[in-house]
Phi, psi and omega in degrees: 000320184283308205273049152255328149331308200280310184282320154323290190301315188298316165274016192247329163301298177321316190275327160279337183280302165334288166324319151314300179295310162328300176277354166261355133290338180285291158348306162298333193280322174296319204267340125346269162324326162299285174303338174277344191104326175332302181237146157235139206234148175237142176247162210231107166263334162296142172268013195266013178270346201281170001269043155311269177248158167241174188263143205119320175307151198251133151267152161225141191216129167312158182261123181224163186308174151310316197246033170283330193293127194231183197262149190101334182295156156248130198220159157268119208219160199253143159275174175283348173291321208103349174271159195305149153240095198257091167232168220252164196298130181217040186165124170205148210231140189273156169119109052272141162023208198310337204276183174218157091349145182167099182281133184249181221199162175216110160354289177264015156291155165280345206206124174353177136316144173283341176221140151342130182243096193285145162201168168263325183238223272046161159289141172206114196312152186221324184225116183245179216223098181305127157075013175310327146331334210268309127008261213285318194281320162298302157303002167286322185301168168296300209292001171232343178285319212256033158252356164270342191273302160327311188313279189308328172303297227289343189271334191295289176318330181279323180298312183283005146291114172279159182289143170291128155128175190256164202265150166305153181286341184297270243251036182260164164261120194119338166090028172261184200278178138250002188272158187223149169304123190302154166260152190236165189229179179222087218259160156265152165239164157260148162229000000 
């Protein structure tokens, strides 16, 4: 009964240690990406995508030329304010150089954008995260960040505690021990 206990806990640490890692490369891969430009993350503040996007919802969304861009995609394009707008395309105009022209639309408007949006690049969401505000804002609190954060040291530290005890003869290869014989030593005395 116990060391059926032992192996349960022992595979359910492994499968959280796993799970963990995973998700701290992705992480690391998002946050990489994100500081290179590559990628960009969204919070959906607007109802005007919807039932596209809703609002709460999180993007991640890639960087593509202007001129990948066709009408019916959904991009992210900086406004004359600067800020992000994610609509979806219902026009595009070749020009300046590299750049494009593009009028956008928000899924539940009656009526385009009120101004144009010139660019060389843009965003185009590729993975959404259904209620990721809701998420993010909870993990945020002190009182859930920094115990999930305990958590993840303390599962990094359990891993890296080698298991205790010396190995079963099973599980040596040649079926011998791994232990090796204390050494002794031999002193003279003088007398």
């Amino acid at each position: 009964m116990v060391s059926g206990v032992r192996v349960g806990l022992r595979w359910a640490g492994s499968a959280l240690l796993w799970a963990g890692a995973l998700a701290g490369v992705l992480g690391l891969a998002l946050f990489v990406g994100v500081r290179s430009g590559y990628v960009q993350t969204l919070v959906v503040i607007s109802g005007s995508m919807q039932p596209t996007y809703h609002v709460g919802d999180g993007l991640v969304s890639r960087r593509v030329p202007a001129s990948a861009v066709r009408v019916g995609d959904v991009v992210s394009a900086r406004n004359a304010d600067g800020v992000l707008v994610t609509h979806r395309v219902v026009g595009v105009e070749d020009g300046p150089g590299d750049a494009r022209t593009l009028t956008l639309r928000g899924d539940a408007n009656s009526g385009d954008d009120p101004a144009p949006y010139v660019v060389e690049r843009t965003y185009v969401p590729v993975v959404t995260v259904p209620h990721a505000k809701a998420f993010v804002d909870v993990v945020r609190r002190p009182t859930v960040g920094i115990p999930l954060v305990v958590a993840a040291c303390a599962l990094v530290g359990f891993a890296l505690v080698p298991s205790g005890g010396p190995r079963r003869q099973d599980d040596v290869p040649g079926g011998g021990t791994d232990e090796k014989p204390a050494p002794t030593h031999r002193y003279d005395q003088a007398s």
